[in-house]
C-alpha positions as CSV (number, residue, x, y, z in Angstrom):
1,X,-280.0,23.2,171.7
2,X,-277.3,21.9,169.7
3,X,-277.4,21.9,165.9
4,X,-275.6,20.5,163.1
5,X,-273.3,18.2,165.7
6,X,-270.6,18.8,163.1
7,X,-267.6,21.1,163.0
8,X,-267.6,24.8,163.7
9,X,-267.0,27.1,161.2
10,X,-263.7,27.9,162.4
11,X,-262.8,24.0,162.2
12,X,-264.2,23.7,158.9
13,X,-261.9,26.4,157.5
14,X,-258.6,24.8,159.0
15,X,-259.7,21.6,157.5
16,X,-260.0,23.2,153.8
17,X,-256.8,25.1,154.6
18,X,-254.8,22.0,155.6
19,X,-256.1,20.0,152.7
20,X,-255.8,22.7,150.1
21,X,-258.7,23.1,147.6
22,X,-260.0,20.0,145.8
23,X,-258.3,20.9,142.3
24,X,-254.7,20.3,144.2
25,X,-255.7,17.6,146.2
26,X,-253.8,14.6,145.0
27,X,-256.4,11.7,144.2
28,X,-254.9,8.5,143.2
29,X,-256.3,7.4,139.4
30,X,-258.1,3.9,139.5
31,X,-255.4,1.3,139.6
32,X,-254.6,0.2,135.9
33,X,-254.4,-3.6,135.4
34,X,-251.0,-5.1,133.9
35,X,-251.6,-6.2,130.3
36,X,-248.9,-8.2,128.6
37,X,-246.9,-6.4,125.4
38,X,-248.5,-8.1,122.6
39,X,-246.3,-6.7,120.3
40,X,-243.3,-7.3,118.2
41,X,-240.4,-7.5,120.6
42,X,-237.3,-5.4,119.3
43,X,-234.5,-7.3,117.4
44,X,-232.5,-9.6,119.0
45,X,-229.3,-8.6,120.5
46,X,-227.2,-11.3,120.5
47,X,-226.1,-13.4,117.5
48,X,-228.4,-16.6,117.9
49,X,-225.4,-18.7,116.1
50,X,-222.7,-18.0,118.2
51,X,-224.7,-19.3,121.2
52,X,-224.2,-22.9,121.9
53,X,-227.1,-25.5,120.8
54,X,-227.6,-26.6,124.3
55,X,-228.3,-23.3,125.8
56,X,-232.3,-22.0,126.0
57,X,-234.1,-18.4,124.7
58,X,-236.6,-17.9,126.9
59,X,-239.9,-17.0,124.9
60,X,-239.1,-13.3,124.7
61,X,-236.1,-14.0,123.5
62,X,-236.8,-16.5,120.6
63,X,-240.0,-14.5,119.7
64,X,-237.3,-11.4,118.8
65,X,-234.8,-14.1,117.0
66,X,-237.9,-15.6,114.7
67,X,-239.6,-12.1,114.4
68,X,-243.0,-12.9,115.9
69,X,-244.7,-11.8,118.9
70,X,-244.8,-13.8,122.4
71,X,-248.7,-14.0,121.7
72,X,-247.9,-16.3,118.2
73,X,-245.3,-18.6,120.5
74,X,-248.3,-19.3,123.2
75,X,-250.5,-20.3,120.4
76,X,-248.2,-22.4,118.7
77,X,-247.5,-24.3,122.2
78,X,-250.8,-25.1,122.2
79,X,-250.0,-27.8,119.0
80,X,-248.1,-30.4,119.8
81,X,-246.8,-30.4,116.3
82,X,-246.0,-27.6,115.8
83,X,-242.1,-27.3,113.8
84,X,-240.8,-25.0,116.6
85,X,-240.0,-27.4,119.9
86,X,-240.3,-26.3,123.2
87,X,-239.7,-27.9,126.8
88,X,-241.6,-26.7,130.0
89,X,-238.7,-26.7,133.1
90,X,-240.4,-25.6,136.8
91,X,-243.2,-24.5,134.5
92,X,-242.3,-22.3,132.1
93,X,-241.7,-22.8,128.5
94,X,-238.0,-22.7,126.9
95,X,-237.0,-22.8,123.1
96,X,-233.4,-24.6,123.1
97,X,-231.3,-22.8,120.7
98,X,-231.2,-26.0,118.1
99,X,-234.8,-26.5,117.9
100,X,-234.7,-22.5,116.8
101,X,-232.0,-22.7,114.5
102,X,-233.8,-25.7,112.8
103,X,-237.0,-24.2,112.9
104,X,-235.3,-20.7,111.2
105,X,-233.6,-23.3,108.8
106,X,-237.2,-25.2,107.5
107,X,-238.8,-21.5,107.2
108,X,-235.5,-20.5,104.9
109,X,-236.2,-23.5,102.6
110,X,-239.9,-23.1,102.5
111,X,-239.7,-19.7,100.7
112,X,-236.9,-20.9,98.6
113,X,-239.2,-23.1,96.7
């Protein structure tokens, strides 16, 4: 009569040998999920008026040259009226370097008054 079925002693101690005790065992943590930075990106690095007006600051990029976070820029796509233009090209949203400048410009006379 056969019991247990399972490994013999001897194989059950070359298993926990092989493997190491379960403190060492290396157990992968639950994969974390990607969250966007909502914060304040760093100051930009470039000077924003010796680019030319034609060229476009992705949303990273103009949310450090106007000193908001990328979270403030989505929302403020979401009004079409908003003073700070915008263009969508294959998708994703662009802030040419004019529409910044003006939109840094309005903000500068807005406090002056």
């Amino acid at each position: 009569m056969v019991r247990g079925g399972g490994m013999s002693d001897k194989d059950e101690k070359a298993a926990i040998e092989a493997l190491g005790p379960p403190s060492n065992r290396n157990i992968p943590r639950a994969t974390k999920r990607l969250r966007k930075n909502r914060g304040m990106p760093p100051p930009a690095t470039f000077d924003i008026d010796t680019l030319p007006g034609s060229s476009n600051l992705r949303p990273l990029e103009a949310a450090a040259v106007i000193r908001r976070t990328p979270g403030a820029l989505e929302r403020w796509r979401r009004d079409p009226n908003h003073p700070l233009k915008w263009r969508y090209v294959d998708g994703r949203p662009l802030y040419p370097v004019d529409a910044v400048r003006d939109y840094l410009a309005k903000c500068d006379k807005a406090t002056e008054d």
